[in-house]
Backbone as ProteinMPNN parsed JSONL, in Angstrom:
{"seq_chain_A": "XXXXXXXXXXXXXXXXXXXXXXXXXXXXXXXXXXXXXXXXXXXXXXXXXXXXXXXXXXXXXXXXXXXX", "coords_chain_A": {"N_chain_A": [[0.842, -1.169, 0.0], [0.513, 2.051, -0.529], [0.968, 5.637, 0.279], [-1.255, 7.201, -0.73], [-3.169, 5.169, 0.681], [-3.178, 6.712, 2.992], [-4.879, 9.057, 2.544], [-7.021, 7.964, 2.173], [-8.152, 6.777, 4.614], [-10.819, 8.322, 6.615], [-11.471, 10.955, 8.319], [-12.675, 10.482, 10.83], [-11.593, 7.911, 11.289], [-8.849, 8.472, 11.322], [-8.954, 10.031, 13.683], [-9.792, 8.084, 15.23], [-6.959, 6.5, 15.235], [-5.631, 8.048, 16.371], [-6.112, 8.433, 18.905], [-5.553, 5.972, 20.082], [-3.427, 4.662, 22.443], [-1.106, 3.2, 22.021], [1.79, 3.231, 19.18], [2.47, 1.744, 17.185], [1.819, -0.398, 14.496], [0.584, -3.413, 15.147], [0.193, -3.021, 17.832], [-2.079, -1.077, 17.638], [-4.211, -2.121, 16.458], [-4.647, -4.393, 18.345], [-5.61, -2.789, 20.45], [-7.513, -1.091, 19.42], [-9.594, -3.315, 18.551], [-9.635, -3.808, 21.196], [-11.564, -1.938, 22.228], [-14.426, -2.832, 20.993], [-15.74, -4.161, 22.449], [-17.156, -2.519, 24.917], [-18.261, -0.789, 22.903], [-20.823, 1.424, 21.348], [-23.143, 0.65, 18.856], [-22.407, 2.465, 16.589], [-20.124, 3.483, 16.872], [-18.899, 0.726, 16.61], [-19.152, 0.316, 14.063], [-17.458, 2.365, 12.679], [-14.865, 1.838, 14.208], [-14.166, -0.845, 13.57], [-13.763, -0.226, 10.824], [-11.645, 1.096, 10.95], [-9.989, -0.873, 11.624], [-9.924, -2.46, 9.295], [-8.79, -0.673, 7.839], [-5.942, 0.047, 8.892], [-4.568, -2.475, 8.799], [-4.223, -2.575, 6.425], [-2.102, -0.517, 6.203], [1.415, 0.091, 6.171], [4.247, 0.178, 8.184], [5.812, 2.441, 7.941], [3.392, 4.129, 6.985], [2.28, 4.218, 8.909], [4.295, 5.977, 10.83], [4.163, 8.342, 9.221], [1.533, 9.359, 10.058], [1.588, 9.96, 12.965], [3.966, 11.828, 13.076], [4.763, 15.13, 13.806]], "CA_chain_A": [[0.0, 0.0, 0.0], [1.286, 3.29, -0.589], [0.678, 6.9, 0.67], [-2.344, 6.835, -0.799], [-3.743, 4.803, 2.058], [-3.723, 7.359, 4.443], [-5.743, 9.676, 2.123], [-8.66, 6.965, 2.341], [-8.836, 7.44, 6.141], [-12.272, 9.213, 6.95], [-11.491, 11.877, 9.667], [-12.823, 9.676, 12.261], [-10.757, 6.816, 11.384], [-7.804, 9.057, 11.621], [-8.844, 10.187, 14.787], [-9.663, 6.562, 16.368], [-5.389, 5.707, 15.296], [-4.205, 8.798, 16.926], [-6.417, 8.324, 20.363], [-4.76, 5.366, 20.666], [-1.762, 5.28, 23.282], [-0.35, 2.621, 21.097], [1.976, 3.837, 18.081], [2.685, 0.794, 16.046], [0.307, -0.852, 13.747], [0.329, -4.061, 15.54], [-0.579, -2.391, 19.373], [-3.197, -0.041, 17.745], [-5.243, -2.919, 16.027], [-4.751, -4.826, 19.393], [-5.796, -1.539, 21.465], [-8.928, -0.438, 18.847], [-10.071, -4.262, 19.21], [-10.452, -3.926, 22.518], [-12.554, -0.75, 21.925], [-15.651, -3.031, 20.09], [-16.546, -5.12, 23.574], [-18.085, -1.393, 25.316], [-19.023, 0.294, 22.387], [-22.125, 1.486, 20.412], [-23.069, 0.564, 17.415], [-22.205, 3.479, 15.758], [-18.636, 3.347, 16.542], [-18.714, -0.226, 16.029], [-18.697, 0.461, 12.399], [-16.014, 3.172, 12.71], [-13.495, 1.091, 14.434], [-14.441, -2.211, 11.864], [-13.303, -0.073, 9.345], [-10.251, 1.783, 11.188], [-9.173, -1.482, 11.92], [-9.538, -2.893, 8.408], [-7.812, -0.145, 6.85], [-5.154, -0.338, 9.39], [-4.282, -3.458, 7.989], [-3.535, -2.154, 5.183], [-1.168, 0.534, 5.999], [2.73, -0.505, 6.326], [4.563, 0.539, 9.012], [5.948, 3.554, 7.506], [2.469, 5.264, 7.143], [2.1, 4.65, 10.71], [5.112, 6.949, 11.07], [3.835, 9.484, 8.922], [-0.175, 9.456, 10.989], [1.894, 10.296, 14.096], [4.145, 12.998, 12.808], [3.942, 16.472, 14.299]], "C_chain_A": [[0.895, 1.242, 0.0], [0.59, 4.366, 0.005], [-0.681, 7.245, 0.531], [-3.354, 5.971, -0.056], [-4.216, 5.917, 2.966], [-4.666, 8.136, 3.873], [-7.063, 9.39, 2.201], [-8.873, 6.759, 3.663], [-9.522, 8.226, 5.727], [-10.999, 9.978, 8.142], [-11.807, 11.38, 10.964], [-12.158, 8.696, 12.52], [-9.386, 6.872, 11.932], [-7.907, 9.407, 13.36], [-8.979, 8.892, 15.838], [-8.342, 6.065, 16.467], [-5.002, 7.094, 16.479], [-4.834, 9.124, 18.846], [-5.838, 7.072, 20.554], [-3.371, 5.561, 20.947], [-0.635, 4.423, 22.392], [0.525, 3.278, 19.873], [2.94, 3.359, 17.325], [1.832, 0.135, 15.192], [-0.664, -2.075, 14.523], [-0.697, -3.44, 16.79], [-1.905, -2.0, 18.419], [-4.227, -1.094, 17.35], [-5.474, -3.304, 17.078], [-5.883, -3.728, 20.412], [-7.337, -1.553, 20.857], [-10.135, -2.301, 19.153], [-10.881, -4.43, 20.394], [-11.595, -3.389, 23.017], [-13.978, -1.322, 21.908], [-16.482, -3.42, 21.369], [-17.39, -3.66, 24.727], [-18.297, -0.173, 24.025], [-20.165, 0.352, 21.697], [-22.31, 0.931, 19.119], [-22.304, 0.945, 15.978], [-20.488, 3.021, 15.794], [-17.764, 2.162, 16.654], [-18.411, -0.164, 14.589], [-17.573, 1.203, 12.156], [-14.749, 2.281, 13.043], [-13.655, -0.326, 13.912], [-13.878, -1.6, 11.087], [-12.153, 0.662, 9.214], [-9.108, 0.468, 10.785], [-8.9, -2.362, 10.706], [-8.453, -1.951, 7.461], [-6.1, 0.2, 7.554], [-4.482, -1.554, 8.862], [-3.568, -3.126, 6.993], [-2.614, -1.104, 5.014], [0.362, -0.004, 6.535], [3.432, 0.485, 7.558], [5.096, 2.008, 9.442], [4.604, 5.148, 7.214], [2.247, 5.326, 8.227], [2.912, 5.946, 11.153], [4.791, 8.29, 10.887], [2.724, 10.152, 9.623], [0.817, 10.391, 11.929], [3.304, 11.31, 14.254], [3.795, 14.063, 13.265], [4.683, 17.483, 13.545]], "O_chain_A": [[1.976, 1.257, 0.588], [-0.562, 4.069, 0.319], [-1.325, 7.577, 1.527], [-4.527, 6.219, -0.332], [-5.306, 6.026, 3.527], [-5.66, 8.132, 4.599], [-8.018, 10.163, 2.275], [-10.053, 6.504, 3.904], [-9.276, 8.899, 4.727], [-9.952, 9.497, 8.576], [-11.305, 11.776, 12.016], [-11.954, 8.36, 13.687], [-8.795, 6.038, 12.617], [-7.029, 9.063, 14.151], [-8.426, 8.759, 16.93], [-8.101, 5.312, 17.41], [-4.114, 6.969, 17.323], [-4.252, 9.759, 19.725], [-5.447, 7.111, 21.721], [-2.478, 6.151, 20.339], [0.481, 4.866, 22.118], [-0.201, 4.137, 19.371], [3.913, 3.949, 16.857], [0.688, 0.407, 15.557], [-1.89, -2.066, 14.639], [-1.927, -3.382, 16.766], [-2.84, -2.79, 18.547], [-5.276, -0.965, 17.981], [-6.565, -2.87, 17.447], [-6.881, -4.176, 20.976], [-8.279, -1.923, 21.558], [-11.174, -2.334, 19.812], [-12.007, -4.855, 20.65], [-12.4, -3.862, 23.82], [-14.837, -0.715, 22.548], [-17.674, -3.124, 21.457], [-18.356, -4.094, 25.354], [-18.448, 1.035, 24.207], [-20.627, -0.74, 21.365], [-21.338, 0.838, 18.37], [-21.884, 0.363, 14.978], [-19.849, 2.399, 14.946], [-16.537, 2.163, 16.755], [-17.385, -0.637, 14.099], [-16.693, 0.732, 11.435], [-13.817, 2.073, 12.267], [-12.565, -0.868, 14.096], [-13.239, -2.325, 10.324], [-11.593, 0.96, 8.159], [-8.06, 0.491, 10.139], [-7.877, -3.045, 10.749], [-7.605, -2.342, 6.659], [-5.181, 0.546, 6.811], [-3.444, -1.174, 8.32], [-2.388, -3.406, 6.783], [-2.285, -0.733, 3.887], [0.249, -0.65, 7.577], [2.948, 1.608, 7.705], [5.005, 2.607, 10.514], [4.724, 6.373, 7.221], [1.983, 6.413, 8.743], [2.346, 6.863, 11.747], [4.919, 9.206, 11.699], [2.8, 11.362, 9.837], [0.841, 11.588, 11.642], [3.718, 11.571, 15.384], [2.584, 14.282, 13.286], [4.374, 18.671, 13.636]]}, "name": "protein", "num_of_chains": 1, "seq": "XXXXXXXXXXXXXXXXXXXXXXXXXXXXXXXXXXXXXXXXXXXXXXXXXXXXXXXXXXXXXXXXXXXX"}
């Protein structure tokens, strides 16, 4: 996957990687996971689809997300 990944983050998706304390790809899937067992519906679907497109980002876009 290339750079182009991160562009296909939603705004909320982006924001569900960078509330996590985690800031590797592995942890954050682990971390957002844990997220699904108290949450709503709603942001059941959000973090389903953080955590699929997580997946798909290489370790290096992680780097770039968490950039300041």
């Amino acid at each position: 996957m290339t750079q182009k990944a991160l562009l296909e983050l939603t705004v909320e998706e982006l924001n569900m990687i960078l509330l996590c304390t985690a800031r590797n790809k592995n942890d954050i899937i682990i971390e957002l996971e844990s997220y699904l067992a108290t949450s709503g519906p709603d942001m059941v679907e959000i973090i389903h689809s953080t955590i699929e497109k997580a997946n798909d980002l290489t370790e290096e876009e992680f780097k770039i997300i968490f950039l300041k």
